[in-house]
C-alpha positions in Angstrom: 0.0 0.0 0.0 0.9 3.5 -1.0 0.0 7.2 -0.1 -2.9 8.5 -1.6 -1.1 10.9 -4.2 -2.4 12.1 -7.6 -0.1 13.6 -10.2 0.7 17.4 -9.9 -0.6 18.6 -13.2 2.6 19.4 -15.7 2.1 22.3 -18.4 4.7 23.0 -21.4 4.4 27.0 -20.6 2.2 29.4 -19.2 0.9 33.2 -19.3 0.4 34.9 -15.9 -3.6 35.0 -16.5 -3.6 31.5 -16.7 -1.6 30.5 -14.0 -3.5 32.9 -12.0 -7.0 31.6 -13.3 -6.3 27.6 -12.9 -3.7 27.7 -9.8 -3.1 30.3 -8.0 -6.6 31.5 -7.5 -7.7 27.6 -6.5 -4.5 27.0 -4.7 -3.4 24.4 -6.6 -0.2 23.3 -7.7 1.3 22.8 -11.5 4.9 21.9 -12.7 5.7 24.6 -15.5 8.3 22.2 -17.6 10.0 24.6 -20.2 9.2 28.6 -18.4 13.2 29.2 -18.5 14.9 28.1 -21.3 15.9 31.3 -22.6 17.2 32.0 -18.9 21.4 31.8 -19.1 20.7 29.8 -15.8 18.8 27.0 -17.7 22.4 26.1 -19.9 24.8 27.1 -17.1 23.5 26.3 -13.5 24.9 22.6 -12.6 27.3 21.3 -9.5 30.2 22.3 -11.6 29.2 25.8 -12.3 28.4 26.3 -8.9 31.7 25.0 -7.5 33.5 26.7 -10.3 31.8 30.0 -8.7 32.1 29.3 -4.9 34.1 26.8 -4.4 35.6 28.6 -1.5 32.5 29.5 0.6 32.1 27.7 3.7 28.2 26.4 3.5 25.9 25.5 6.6 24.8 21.9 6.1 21.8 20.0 7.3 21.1 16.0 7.6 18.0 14.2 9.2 18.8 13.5 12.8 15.8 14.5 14.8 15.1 18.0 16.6 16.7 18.6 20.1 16.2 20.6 22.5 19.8 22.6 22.1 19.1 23.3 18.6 18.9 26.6 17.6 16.2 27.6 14.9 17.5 26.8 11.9 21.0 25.9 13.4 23.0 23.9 10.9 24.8 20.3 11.9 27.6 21.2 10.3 29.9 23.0 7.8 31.7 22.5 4.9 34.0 24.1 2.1 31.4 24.6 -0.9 33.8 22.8 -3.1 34.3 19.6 -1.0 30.7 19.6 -0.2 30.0 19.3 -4.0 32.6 16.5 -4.3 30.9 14.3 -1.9 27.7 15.0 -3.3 29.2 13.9 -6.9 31.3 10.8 -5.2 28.7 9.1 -2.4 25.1 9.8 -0.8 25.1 11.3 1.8 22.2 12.9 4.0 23.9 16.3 4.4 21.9 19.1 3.0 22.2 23.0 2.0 18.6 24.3 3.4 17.7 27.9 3.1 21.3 29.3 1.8 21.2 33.2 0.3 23.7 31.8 -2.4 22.8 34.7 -4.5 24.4 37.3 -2.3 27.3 35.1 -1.5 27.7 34.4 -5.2 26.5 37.8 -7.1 27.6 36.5 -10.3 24.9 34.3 -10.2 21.9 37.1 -10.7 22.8 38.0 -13.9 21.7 34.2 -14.8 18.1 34.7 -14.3 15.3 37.3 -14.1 12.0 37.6 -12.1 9.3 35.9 -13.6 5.9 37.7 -13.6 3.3 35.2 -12.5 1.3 37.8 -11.3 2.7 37.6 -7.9 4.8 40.0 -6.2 8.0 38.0 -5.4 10.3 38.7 -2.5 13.2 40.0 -4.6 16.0 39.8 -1.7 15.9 36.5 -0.5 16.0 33.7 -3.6 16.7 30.2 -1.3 19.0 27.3 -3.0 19.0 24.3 -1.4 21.5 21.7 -2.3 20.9 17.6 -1.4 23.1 14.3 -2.7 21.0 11.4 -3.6 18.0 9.9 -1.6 18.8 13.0 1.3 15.5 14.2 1.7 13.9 17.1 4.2 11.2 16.3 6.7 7.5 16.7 5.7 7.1 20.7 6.4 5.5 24.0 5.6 7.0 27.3 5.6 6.6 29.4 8.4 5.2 32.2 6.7 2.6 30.2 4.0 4.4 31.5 1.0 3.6 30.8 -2.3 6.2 29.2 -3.6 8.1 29.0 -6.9 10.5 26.1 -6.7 12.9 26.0 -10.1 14.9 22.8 -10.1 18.2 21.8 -11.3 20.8 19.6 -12.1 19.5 16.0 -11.7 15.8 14.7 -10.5 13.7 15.4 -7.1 11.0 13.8 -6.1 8.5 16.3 -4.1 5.0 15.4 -2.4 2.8 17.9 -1.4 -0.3 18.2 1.2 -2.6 20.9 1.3 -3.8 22.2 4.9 -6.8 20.1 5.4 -4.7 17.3 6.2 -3.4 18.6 9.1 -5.4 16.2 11.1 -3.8 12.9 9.8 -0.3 13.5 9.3 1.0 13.7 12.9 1.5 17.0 12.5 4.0 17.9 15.8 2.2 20.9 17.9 3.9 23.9 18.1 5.7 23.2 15.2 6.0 23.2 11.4 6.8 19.6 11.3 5.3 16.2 11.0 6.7 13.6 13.3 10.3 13.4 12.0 10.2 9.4 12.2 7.8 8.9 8.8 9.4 7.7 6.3 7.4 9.4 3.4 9.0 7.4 0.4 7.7 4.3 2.0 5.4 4.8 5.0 4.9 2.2 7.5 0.9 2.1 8.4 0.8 -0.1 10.8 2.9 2.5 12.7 1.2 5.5 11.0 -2.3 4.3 10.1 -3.8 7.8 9.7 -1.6 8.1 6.5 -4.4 5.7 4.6 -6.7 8.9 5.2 -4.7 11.1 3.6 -4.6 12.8 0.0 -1.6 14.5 -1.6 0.0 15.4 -4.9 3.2 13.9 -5.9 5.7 15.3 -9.2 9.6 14.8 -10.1 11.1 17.7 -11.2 13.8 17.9 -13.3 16.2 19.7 -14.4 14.3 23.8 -15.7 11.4 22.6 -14.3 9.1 24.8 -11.8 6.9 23.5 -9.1 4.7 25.9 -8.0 3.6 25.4 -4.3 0.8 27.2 -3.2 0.2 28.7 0.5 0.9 26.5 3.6 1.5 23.6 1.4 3.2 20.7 3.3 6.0 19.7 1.2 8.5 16.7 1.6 11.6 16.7 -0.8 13.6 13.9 -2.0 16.6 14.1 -3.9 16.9 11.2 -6.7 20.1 12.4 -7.6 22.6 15.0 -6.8 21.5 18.3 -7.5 20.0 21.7 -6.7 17.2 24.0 -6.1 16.6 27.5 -5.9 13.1 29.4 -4.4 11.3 32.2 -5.0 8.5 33.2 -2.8 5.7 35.8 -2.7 3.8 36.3 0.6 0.8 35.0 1.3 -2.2 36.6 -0.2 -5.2 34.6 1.8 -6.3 36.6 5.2 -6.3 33.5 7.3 -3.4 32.5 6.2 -1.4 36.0 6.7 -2.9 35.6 9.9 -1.4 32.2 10.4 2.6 33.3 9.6 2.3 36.3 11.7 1.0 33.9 14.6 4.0 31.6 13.2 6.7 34.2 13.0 6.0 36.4 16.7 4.3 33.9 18.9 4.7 30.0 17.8 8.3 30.7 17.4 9.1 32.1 20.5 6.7 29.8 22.8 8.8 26.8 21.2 11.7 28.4 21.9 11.2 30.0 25.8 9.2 25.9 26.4 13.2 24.3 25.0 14.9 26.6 27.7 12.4 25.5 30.0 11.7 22.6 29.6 14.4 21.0 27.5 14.0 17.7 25.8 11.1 16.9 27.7 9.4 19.6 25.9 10.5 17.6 22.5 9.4 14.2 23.5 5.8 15.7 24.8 5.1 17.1 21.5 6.0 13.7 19.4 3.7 11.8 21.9 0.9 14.3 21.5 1.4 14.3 17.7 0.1 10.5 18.0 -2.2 11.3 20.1 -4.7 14.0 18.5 -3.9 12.5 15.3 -5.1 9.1 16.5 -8.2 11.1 18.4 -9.1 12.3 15.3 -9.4 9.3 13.4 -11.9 8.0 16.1 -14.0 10.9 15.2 
């Protein structure tokens, strides 16, 4: 048995009224396969550019051990040459991950390979994301703190992504006072005896590759999976939906900190009461 997944529609191209019409408007998602082929990014932008570029740059890197108490928000596990980093992606897996990295500002060369597309959107021009990951690294099943819409354009290799929308926050064992599901899913191949909730739940499911586009819309839980070494990079425009606006400024000024002040506190014990009580409202509201 499998995850209830159905494919993310896939479009050749598309004008901004369209995409604003069929996705954006319905909150849907859509993979835009050839938007950026006359971008110098779409020829240029692989490992070897990047290292050719940065080599030099010590990177923050992320893997998938579980969240601790002494972890900072955002904290990475450890850090790396840019250049050697890329070298282990080309030579061995490896779970270590570039999350959330401004590479653009370390790397200015790099945005005069692409423009701003106009979907319609106002997109947050100071903070493009790339996110780096060797083969089958993956992130934990998330959404954004601040509900973005999100315009994911992939390169360099294949990525598997699944998506959620926010009215399955009741069976994915969504941790409280997080952005997280519990950390111990295995999403690729979920375990139902363990998580039996999953069988109620409905997502979408794509692989991108390389100058391909997944547009995810606000709040989206998404769960990435790197078939091969490769890259990402993100561009985001805030969320345009009242409840959810309300939602990341709850996120950013009061969620945030309670987690925080309740780690001081509390320490892990704060950490292992949320993953118990993940299981058990998710398992209340199955009963329902």
């Amino acid at each position: 048995m499998s995850l209830n997944l159905q494919s993310i529609p896939r479009v050749k191209t598309i004008t901004k009224q369209e995409f604003l019409k069929c996705y954006f408007k319905p909150q849907k998602p859509v993979v835009i396969e050839r938007f950026i082929e006359d971008w110098p990014a779409y020829k240029k932008w692989n490992l070897a550019y990047i290292k050719t570029l940065g080599g030099e740059i010590t990177v923050p890197l992320y893997d998938d051990r579980p969240v601790n108490h002494e972890d900072g928000f955002n904290e990475p596990h450890a850090k790396m040459k840019l250049a050697e980093y890329i070298d282990l992606l080309k030579r061995e897996p490896t779970k270590f991950r570039i999350f959330l990295w401004n590479a653009l500002k370390e790397i200015p060369q790099l945005q005069k390979d692409f423009t701003f597309p106009d979907f319609g959107l106002r997109l947050m021009k100071s903070i493009p994301m790339l996110f780096f990951g060797g083969r089958d690294s993956y992130t934990f099943m998330h959404y954004d703190i601040d509900l973005a819409n999100i315009f994911h354009f992939h390169f360099d290799g294949q990525k598997k992504c699944i998506l959620f929308d926010q009215n399955q926050n009741d069976v994915l064992y969504k941790i409280p006072h997080s952005l997280i599901t519990r950390e111990d899913i295995d999403f690729n191949n979920p375990d139902f005896k363990k998580w039996p909730a999953l069988k109620k739940a409905q997502g979408w499911v794509c692989e991108l590759n390389h100058g391909e586009i997944l547009y995810i819309p606000e709040g989206y839980w998404h769960y990435m999976r790197y078939e091969t070494p490769g890259f990402s990079m993100s561009l985001r425009a805030i969320a345009r939906n009242p409840k959810n606006l309300s939602k990341a400024i709850y996120n950013v000024f009061i969620m945030r900190t309670l987690d925080n002040a309740m780690r001081r506190i509390k320490g892990q014990k704060w950490i292992d009461w949320k993953n118990r009580q993940a299981i058990l409202r998710t398992h209340k509201n199955m009963s329902k």
